[in-house]
C-alpha positions as CSV (number, residue, x, y, z in Angstrom):
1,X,64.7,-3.4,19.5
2,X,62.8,-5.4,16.7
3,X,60.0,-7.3,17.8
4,X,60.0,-11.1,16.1
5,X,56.9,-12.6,14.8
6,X,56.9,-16.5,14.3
7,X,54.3,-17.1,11.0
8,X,53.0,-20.2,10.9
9,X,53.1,-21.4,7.4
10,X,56.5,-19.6,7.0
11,X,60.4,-21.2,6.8
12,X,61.8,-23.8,5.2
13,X,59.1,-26.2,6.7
14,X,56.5,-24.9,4.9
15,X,58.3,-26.1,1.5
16,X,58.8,-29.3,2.4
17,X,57.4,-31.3,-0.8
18,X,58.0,-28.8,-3.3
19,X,60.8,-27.6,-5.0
20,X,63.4,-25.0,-3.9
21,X,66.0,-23.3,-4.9
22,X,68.7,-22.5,-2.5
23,X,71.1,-19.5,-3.0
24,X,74.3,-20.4,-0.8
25,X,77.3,-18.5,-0.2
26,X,79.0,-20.0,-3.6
27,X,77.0,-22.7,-4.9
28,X,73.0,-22.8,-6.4
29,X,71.5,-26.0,-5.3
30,X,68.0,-26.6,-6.3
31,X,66.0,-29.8,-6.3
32,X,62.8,-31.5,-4.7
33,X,62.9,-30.1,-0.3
34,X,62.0,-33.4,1.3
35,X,64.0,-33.0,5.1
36,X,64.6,-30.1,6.8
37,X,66.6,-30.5,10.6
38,X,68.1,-28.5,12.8
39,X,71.3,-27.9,10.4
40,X,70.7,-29.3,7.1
41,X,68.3,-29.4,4.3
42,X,68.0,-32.6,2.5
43,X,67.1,-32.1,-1.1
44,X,65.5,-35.0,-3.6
45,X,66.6,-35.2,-7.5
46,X,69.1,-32.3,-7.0
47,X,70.9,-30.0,-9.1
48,X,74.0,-27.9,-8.9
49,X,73.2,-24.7,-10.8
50,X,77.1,-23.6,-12.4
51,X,75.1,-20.5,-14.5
52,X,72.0,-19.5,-14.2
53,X,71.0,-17.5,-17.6
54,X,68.7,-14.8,-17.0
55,X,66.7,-15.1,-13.2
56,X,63.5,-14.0,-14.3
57,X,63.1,-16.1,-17.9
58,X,63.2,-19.6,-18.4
59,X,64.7,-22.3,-16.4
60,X,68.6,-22.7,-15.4
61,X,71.2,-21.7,-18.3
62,X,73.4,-25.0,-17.3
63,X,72.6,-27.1,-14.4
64,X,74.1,-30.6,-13.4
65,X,72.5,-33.6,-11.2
66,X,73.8,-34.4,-8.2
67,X,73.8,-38.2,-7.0
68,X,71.4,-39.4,-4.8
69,X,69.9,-37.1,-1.7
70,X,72.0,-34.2,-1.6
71,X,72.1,-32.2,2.1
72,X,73.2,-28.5,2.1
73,X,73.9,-27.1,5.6
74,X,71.5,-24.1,6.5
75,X,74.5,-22.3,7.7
76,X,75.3,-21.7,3.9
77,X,72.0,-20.7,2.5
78,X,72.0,-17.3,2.1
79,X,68.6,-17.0,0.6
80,X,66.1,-19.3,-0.9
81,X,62.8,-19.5,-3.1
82,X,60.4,-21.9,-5.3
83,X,62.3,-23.5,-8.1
84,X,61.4,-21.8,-11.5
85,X,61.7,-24.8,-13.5
């Protein structure tokens, strides 16, 4: 048995404003976090990320706007971070 403890400054929420970078199951979306619900994330001035170059230097290696708001569902996002550039 694990023992859950809620933080209160943590999740998605606590982005909202900034930007993120989502790692889903096949795609890198990354852009400004400006809606989170129930199932989706709603992300401003969006980019698809098609390769990212080196993680730790630099910004994305090749990295294409996305039209308008783009929404990701949270079912997809297997991980997710600030945005490094």
């Amino acid at each position: 048995m694990q023992r859950i403890i809620e933080v209160k400054d943590g999740g998605l929420q606590s982005m909202l404003g900034k930007k993120i970078t989502l790692f889903c199951m096949i795609y890198i979306y990354t852009g400004k976090l400006i809606g989170v619900s129930e199932d989706h994330v709603e992300l401003e001035s969006p980019l698809l990320v098609y390769e990212t170059g080196e993680l730790a230097v630099g910004c994305w290696e090749d990295a294409q706007k996305l039209p308008g708001v783009h929404r990701v569902m949270r079912a997809a996002i297997e991980s997710w971070g600030p945005a490094k550039c």
